[in-house]
PQR file with spaces between the fields and no chain letter, atoms N, CA, C, O and H, PARSE charges and radii, in Angstrom:
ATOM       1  N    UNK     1     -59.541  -11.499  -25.959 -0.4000 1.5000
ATOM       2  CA   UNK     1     -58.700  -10.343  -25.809 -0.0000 2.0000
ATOM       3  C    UNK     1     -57.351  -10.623  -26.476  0.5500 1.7000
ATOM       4  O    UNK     1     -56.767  -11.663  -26.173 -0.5500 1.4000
ATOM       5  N    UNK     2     -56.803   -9.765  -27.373 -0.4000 1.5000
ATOM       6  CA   UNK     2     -55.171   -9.884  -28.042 -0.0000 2.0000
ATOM       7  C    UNK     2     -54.647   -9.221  -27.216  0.5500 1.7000
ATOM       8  O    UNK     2     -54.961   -8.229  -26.559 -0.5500 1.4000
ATOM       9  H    UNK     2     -57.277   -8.920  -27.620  0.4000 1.0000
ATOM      10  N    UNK     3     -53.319  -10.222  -27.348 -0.4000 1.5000
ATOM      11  CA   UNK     3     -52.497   -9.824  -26.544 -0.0000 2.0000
ATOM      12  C    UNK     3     -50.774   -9.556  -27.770  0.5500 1.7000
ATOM      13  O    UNK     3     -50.175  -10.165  -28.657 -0.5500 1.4000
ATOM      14  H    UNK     3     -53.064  -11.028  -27.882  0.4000 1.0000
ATOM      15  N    UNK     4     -50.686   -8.385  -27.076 -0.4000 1.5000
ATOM      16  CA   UNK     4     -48.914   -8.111  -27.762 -0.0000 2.0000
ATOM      17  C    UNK     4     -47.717   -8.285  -27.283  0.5500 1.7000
ATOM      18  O    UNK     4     -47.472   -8.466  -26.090 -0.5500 1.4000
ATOM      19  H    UNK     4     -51.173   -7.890  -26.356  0.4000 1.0000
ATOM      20  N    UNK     5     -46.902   -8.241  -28.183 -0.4000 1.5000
ATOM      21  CA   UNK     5     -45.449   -7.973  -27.329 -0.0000 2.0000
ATOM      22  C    UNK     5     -44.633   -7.149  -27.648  0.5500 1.7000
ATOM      23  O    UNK     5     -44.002   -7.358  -28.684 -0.5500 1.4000
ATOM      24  H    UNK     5     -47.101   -8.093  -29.151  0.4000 1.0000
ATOM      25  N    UNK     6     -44.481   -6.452  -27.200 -0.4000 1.5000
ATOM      26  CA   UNK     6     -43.418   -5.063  -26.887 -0.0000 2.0000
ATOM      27  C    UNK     6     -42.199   -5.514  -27.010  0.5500 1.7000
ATOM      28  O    UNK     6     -41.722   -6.353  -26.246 -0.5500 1.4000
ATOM      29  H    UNK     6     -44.993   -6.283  -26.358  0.4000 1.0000
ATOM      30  N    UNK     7     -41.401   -4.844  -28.274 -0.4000 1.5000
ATOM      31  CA   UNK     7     -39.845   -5.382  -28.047 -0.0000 2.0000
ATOM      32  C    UNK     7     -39.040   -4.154  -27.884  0.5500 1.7000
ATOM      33  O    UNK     7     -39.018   -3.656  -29.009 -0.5500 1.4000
ATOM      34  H    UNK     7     -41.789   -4.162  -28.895  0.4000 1.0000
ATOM      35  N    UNK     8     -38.438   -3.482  -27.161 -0.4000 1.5000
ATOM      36  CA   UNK     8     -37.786   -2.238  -27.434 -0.0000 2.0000
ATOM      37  C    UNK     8     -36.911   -2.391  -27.216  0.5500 1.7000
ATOM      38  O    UNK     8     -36.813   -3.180  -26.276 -0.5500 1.4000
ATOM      39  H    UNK     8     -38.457   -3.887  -26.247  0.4000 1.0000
ATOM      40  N    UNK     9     -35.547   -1.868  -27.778 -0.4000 1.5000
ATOM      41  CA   UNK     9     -34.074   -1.316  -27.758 -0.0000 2.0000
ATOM      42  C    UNK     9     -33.467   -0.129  -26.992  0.5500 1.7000
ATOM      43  O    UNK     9     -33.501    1.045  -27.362 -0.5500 1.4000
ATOM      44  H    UNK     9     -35.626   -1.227  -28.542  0.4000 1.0000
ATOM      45  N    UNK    10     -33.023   -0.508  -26.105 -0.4000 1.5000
ATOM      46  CA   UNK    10     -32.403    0.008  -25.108 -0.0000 2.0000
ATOM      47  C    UNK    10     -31.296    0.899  -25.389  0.5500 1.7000
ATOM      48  O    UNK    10     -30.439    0.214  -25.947 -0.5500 1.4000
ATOM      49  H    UNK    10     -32.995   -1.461  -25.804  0.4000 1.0000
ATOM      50  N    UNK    11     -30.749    2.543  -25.227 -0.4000 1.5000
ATOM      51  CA   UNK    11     -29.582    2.752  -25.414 -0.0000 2.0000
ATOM      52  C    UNK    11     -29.290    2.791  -27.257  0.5500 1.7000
ATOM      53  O    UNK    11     -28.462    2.295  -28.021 -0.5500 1.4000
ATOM      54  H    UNK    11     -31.445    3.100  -24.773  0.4000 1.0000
ATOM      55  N    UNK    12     -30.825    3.927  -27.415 -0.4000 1.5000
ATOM      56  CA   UNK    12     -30.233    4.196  -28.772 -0.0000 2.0000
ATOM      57  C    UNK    12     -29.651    5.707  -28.735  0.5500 1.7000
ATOM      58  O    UNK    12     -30.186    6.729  -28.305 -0.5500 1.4000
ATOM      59  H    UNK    12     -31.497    4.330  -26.794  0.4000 1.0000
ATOM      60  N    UNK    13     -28.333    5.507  -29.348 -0.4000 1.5000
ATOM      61  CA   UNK    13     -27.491    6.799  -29.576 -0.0000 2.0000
ATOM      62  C    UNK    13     -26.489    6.537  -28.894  0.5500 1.7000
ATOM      63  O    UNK    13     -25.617    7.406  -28.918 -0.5500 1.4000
ATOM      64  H    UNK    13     -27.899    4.677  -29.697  0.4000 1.0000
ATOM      65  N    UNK    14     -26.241    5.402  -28.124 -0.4000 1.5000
ATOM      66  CA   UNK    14     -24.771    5.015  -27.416 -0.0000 2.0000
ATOM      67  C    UNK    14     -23.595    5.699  -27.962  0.5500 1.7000
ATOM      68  O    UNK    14     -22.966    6.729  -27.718 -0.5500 1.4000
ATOM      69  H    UNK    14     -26.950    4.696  -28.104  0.4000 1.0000
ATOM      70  N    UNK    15     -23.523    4.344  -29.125 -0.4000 1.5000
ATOM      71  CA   UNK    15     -22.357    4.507  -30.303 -0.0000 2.0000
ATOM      72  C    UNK    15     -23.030    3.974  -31.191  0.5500 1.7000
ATOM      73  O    UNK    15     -24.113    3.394  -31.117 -0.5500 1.4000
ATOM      74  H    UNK    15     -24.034    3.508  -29.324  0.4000 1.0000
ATOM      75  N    UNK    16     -22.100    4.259  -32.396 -0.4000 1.5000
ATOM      76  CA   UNK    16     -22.320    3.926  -34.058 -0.0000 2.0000
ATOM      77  C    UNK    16     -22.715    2.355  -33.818  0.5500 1.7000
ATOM      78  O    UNK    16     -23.794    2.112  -34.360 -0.5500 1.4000
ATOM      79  H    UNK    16     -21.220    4.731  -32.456  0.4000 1.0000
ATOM      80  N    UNK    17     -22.227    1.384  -33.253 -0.4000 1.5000
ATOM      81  CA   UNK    17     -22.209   -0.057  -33.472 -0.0000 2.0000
ATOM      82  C    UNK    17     -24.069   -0.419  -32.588  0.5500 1.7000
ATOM      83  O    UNK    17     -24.977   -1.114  -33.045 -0.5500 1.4000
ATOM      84  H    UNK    17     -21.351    1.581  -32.813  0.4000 1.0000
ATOM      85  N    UNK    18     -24.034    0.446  -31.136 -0.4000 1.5000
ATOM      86  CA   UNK    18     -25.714    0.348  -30.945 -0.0000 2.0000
ATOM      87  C    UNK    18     -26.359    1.099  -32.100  0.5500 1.7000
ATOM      88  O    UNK    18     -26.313    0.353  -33.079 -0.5500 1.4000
ATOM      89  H    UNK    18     -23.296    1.010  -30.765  0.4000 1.0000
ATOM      90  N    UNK    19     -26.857    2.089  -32.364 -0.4000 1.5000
ATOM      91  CA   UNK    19     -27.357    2.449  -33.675 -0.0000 2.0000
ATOM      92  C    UNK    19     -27.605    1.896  -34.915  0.5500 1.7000
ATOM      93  O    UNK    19     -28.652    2.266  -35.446 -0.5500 1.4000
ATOM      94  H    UNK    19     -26.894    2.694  -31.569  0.4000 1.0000
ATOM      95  N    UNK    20     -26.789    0.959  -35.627 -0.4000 1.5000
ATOM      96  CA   UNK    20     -26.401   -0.101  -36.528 -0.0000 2.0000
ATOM      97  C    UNK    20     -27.257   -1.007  -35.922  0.5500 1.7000
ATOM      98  O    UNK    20     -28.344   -0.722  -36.426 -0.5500 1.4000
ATOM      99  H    UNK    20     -25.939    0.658  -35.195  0.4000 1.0000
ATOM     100  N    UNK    21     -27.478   -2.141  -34.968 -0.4000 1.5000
ATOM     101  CA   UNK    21     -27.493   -2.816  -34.834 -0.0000 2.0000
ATOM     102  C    UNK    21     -29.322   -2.027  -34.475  0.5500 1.7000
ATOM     103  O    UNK    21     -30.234   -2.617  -35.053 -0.5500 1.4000
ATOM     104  H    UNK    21     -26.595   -2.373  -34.560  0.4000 1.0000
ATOM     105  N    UNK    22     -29.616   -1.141  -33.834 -0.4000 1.5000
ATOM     106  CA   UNK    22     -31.092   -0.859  -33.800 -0.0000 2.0000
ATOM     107  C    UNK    22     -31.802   -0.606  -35.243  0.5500 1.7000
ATOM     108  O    UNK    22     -32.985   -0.735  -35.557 -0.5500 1.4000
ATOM     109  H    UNK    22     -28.875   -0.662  -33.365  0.4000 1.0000
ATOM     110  N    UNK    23     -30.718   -0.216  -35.986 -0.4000 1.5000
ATOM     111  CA   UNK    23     -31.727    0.655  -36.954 -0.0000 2.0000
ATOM     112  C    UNK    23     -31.729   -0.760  -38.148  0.5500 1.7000
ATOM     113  O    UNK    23     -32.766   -0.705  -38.808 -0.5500 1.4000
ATOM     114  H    UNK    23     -29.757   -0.112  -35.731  0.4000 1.0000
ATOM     115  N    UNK    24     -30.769   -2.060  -38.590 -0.4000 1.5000
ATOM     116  CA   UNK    24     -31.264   -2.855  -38.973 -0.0000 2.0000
ATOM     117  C    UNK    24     -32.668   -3.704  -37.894  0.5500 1.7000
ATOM     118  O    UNK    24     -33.643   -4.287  -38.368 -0.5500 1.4000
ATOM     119  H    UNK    24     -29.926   -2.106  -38.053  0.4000 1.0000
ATOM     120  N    UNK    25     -32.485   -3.599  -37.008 -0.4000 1.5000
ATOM     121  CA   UNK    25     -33.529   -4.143  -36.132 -0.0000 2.0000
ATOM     122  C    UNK    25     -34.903   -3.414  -36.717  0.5500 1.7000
ATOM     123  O    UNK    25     -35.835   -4.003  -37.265 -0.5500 1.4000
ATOM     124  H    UNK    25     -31.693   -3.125  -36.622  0.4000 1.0000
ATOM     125  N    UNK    26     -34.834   -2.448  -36.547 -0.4000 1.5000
ATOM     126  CA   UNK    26     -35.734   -1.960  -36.977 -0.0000 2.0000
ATOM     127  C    UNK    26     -36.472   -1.998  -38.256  0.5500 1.7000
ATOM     128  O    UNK    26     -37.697   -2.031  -38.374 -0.5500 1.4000
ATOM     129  H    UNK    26     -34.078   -1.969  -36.102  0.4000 1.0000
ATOM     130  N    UNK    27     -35.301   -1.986  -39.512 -0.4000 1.5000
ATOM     131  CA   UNK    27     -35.852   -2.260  -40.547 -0.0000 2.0000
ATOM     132  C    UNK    27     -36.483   -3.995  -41.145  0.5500 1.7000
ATOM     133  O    UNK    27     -37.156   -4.371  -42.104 -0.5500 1.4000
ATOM     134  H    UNK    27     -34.306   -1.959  -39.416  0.4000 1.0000
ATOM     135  N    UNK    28     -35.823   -4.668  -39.979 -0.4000 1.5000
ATOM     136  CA   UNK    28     -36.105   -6.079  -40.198 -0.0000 2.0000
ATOM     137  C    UNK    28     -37.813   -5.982  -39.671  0.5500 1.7000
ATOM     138  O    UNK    28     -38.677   -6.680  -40.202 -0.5500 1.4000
ATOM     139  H    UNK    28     -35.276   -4.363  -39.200  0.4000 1.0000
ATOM     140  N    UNK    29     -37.999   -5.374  -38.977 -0.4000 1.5000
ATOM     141  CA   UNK    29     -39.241   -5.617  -38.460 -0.0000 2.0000
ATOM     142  C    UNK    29     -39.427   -6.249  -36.763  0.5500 1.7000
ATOM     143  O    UNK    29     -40.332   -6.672  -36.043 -0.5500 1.4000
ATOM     144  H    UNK    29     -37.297   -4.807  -38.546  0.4000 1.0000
ATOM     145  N    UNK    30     -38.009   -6.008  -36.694 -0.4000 1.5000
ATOM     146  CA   UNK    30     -38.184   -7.292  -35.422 -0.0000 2.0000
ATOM     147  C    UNK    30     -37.831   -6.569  -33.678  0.5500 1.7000
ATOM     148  O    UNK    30     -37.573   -7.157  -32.627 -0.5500 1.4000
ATOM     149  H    UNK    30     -37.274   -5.664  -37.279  0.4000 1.0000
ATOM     150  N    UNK    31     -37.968   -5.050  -33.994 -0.4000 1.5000
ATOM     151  CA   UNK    31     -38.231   -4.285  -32.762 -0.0000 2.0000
ATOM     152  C    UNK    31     -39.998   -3.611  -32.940  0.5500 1.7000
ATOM     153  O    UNK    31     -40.680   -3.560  -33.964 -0.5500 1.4000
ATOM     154  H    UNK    31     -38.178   -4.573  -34.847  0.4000 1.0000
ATOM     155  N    UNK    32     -40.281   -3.248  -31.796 -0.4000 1.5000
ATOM     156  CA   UNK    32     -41.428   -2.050  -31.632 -0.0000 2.0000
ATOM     157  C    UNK    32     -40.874   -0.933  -32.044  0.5500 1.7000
ATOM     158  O    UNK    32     -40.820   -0.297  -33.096 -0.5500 1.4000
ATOM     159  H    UNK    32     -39.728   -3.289  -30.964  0.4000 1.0000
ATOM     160  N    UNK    33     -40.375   -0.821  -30.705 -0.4000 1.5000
ATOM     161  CA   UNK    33     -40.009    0.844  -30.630 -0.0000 2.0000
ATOM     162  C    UNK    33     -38.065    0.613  -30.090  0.5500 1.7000
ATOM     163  O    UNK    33     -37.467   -0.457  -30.204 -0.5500 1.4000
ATOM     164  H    UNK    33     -40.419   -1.338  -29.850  0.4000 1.0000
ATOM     165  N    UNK    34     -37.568    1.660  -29.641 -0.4000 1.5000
ATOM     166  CA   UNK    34     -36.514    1.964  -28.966 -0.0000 2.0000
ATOM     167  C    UNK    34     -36.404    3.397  -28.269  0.5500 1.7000
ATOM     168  O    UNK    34     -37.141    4.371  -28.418 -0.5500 1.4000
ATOM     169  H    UNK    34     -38.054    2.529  -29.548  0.4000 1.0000
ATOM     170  N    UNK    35     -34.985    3.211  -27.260 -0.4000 1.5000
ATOM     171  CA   UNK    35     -35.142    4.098  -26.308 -0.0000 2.0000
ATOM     172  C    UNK    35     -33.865    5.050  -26.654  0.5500 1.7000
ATOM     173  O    UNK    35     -32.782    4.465  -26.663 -0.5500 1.4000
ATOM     174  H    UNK    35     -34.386    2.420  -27.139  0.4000 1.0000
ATOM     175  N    UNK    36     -33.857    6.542  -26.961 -0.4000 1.5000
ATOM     176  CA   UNK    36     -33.444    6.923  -26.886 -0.0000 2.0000
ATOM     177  C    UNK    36     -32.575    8.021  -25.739  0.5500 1.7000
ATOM     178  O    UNK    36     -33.159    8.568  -24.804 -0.5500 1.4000
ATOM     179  H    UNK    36     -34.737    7.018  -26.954  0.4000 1.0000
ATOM     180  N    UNK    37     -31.189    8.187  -26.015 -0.4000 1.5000
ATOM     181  CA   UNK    37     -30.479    8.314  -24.834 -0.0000 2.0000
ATOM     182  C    UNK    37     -29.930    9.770  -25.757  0.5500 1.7000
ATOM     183  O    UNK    37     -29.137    9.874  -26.693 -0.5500 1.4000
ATOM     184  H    UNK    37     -30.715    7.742  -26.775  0.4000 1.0000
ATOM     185  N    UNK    38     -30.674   10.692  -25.079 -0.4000 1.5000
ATOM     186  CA   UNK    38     -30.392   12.226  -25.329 -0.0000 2.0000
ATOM     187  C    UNK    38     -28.250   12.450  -25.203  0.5500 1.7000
ATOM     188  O    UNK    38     -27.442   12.462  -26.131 -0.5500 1.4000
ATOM     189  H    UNK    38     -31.318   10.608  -24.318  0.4000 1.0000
ATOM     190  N    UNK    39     -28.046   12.563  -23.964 -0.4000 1.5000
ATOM     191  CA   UNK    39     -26.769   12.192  -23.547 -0.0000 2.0000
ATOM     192  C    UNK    39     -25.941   11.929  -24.147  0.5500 1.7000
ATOM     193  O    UNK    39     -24.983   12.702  -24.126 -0.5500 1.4000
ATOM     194  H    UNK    39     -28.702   12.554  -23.210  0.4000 1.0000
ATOM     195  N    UNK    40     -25.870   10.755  -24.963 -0.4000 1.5000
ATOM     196  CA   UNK    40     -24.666   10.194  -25.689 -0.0000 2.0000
ATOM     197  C    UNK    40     -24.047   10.959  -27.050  0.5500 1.7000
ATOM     198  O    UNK    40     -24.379   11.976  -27.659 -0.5500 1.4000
ATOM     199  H    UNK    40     -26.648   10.127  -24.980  0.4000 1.0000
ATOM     200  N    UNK    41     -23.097   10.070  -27.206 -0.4000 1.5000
ATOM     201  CA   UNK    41     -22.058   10.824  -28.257 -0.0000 2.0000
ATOM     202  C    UNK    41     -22.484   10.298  -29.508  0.5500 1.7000
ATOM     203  O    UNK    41     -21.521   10.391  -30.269 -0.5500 1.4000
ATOM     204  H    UNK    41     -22.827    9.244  -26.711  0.4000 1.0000
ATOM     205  N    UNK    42     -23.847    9.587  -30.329 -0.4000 1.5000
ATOM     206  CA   UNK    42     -24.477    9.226  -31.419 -0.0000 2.0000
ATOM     207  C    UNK    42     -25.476    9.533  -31.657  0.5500 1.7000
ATOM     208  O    UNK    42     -25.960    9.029  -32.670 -0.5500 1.4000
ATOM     209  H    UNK    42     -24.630    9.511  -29.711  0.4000 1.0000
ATOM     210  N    UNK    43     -26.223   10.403  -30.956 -0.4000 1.5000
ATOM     211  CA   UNK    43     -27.438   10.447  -30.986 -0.0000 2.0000
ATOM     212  C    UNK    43     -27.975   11.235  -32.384  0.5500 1.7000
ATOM     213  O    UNK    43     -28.838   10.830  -33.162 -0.5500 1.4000
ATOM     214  H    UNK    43     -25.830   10.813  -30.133  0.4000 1.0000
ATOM     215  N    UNK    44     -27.294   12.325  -32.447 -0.4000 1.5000
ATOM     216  CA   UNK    44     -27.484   12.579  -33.830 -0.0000 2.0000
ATOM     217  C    UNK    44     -27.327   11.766  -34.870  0.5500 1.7000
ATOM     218  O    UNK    44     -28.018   12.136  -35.820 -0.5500 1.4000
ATOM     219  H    UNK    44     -26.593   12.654  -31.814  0.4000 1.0000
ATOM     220  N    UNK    45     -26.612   10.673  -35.109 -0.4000 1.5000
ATOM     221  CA   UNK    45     -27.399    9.338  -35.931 -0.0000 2.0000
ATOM     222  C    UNK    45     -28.643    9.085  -36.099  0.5500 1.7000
ATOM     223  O    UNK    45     -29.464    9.247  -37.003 -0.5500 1.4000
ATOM     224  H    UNK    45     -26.051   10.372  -34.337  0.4000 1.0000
ATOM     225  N    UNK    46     -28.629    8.431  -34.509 -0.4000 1.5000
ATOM     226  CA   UNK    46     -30.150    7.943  -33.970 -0.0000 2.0000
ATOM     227  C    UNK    46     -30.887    8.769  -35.126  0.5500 1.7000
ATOM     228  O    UNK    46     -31.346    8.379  -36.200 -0.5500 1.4000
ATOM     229  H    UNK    46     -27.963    8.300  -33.775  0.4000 1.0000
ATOM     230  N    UNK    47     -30.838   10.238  -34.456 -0.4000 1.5000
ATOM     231  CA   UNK    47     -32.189   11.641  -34.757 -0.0000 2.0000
ATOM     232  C    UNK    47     -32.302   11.493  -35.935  0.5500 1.7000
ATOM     233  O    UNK    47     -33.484   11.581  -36.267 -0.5500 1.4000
ATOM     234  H    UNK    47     -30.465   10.555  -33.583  0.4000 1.0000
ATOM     235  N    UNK    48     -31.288   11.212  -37.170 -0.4000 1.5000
ATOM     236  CA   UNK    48     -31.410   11.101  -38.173 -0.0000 2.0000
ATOM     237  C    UNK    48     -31.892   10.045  -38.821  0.5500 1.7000
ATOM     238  O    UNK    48     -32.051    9.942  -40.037 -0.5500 1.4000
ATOM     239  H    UNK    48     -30.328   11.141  -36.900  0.4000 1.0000
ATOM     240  N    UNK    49     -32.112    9.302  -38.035 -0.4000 1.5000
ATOM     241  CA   UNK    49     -32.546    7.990  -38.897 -0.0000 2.0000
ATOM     242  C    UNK    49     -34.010    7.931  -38.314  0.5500 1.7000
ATOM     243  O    UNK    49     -34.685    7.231  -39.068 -0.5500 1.4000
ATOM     244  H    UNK    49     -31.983    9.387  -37.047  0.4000 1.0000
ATOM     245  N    UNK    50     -34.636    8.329  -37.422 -0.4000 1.5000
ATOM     246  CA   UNK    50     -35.978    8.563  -36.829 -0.0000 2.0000
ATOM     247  C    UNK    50     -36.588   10.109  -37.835  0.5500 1.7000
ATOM     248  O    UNK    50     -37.654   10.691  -37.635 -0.5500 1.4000
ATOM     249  H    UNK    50     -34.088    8.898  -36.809  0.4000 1.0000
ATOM     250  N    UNK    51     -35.974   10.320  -38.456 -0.4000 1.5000
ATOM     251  CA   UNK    51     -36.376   11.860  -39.346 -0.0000 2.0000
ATOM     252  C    UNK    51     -36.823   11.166  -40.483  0.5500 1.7000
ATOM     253  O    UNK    51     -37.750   11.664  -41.122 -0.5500 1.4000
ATOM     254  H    UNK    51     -35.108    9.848  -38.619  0.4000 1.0000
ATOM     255  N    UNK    52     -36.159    9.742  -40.971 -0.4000 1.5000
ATOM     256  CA   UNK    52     -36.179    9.799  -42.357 -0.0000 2.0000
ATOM     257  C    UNK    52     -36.788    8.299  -41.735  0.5500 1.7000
ATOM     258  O    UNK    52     -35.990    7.535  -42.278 -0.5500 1.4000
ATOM     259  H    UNK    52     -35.406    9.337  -40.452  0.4000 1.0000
ATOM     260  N    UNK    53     -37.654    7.469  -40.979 -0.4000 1.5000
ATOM     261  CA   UNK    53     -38.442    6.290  -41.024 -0.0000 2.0000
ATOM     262  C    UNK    53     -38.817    6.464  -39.789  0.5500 1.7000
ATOM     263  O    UNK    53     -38.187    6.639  -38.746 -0.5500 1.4000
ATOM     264  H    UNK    53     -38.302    8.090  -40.538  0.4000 1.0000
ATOM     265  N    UNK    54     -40.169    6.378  -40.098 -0.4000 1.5000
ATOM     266  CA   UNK    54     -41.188    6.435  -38.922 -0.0000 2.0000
ATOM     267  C    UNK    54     -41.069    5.135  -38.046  0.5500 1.7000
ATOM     268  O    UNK    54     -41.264    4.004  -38.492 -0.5500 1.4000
ATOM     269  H    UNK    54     -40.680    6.236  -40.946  0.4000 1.0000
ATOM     270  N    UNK    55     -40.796    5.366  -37.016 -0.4000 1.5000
ATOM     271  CA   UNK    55     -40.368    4.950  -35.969 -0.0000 2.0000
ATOM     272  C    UNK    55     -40.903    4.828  -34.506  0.5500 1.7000
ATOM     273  O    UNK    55     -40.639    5.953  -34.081 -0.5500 1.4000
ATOM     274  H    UNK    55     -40.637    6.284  -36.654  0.4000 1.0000
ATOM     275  N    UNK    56     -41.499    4.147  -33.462 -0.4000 1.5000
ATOM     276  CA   UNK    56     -41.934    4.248  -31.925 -0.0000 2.0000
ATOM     277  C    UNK    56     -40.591    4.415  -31.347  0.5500 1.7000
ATOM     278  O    UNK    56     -39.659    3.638  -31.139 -0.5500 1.4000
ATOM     279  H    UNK    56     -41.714    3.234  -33.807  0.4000 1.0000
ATOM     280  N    UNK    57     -40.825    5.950  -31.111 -0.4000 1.5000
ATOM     281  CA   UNK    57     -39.524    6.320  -30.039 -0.0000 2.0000
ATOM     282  C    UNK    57     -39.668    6.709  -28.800  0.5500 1.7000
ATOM     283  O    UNK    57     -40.511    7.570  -28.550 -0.5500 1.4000
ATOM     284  H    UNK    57     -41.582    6.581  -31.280  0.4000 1.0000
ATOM     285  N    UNK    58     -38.750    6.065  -27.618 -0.4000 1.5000
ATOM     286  CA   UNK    58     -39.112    6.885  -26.452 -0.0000 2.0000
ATOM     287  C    UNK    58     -38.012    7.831  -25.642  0.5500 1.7000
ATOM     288  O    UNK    58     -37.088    8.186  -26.374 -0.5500 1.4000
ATOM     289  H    UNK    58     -38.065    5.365  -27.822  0.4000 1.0000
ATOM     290  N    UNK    59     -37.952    8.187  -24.616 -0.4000 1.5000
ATOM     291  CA   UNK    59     -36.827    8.659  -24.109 -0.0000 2.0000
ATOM     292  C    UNK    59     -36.231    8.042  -23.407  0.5500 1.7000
ATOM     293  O    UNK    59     -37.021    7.514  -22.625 -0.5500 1.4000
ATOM     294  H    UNK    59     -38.702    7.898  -24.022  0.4000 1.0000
ATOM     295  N    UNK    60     -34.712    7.618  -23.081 -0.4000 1.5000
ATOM     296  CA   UNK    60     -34.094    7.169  -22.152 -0.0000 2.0000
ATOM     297  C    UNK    60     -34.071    8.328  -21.290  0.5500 1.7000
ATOM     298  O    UNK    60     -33.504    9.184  -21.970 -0.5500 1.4000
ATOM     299  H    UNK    60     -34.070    8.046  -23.716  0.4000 1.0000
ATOM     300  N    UNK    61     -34.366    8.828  -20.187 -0.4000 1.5000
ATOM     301  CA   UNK    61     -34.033   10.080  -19.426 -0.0000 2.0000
ATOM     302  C    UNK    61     -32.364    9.758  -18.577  0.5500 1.7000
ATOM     303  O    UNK    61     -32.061    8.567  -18.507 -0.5500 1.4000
ATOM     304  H    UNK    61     -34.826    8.134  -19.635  0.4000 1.0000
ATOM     305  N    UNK    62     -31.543   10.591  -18.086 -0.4000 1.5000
ATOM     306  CA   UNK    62     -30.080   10.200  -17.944 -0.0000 2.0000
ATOM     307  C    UNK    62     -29.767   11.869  -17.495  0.5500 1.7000
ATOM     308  O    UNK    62     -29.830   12.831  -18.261 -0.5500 1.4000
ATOM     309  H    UNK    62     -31.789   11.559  -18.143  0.4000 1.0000
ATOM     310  N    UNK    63     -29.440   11.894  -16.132 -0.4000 1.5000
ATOM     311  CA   UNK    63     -29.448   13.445  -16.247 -0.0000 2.0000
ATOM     312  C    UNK    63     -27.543   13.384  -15.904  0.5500 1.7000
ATOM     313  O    UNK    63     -26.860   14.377  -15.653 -0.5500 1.4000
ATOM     314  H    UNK    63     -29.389   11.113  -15.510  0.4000 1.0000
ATOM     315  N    UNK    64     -27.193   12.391  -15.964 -0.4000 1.5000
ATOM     316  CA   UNK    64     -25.429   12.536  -16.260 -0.0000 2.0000
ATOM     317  C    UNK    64     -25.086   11.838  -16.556  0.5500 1.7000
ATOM     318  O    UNK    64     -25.727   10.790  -16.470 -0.5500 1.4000
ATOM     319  H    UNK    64     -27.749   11.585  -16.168  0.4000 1.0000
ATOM     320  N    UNK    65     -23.747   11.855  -17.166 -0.4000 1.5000
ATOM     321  CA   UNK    65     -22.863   10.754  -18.406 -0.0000 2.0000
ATOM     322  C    UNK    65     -21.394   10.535  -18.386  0.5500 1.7000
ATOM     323  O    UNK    65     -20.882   11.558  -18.841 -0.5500 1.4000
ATOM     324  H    UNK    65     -23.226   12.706  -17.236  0.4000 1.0000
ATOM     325  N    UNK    66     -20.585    9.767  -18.103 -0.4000 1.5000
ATOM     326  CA   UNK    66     -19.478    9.276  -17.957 -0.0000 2.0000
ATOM     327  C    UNK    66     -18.685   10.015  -18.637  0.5500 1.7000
ATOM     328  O    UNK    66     -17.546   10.357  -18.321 -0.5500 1.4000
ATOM     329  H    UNK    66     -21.000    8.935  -17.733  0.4000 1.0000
ATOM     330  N    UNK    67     -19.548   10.400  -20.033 -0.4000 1.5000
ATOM     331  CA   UNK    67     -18.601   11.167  -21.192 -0.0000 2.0000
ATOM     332  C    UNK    67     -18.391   12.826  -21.001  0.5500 1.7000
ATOM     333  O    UNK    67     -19.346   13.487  -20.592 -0.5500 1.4000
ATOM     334  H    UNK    67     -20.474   10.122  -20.290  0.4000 1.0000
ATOM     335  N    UNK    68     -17.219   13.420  -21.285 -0.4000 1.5000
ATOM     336  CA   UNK    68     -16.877   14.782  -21.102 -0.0000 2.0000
ATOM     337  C    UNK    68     -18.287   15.291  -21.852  0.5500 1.7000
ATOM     338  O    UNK    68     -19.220   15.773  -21.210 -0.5500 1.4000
ATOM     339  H    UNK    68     -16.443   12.883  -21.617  0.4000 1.0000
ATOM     340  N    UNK    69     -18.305   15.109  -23.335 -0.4000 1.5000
ATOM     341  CA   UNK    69     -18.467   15.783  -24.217 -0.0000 2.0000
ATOM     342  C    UNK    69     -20.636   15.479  -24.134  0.5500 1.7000
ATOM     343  O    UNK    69     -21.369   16.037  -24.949 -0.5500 1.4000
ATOM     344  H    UNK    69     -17.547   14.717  -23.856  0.4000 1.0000
């Protein structure tokens, strides 16, 4: 039986500096998937960079946020 390992990234769409740091992860090869966080103030990064490279994405669910906006 094979066995895998699951690496996922926590807290994508935080900020610009999490995003950066997932989306080379990603292109290195050295995540699965990551978790996206609807909520935050980057996420439209995130969305954009999951539009243009196929990607294992999941949802962070978060039904409130520290941030006004």
């Amino acid at each position: 039986m094979k066995k895998f390992l699951i690496i996922n990234a926590d807290d994508f769409g935080m900020c610009h500096s999490m995003n950066k740091a997932i989306m080379d992860l990603f292109d290195m090869d050295l995540i699965s998937s990551a978790s996206l966080m609807i909520t935050c103030p980057w996420v439209i990064e995130a969305v954009d960079f999951c539009k243009y490279k196929k990607v294992d994405i999941g949802l962070h669910l978060t039904f409130t946020s520290e941030w006004k906006n």
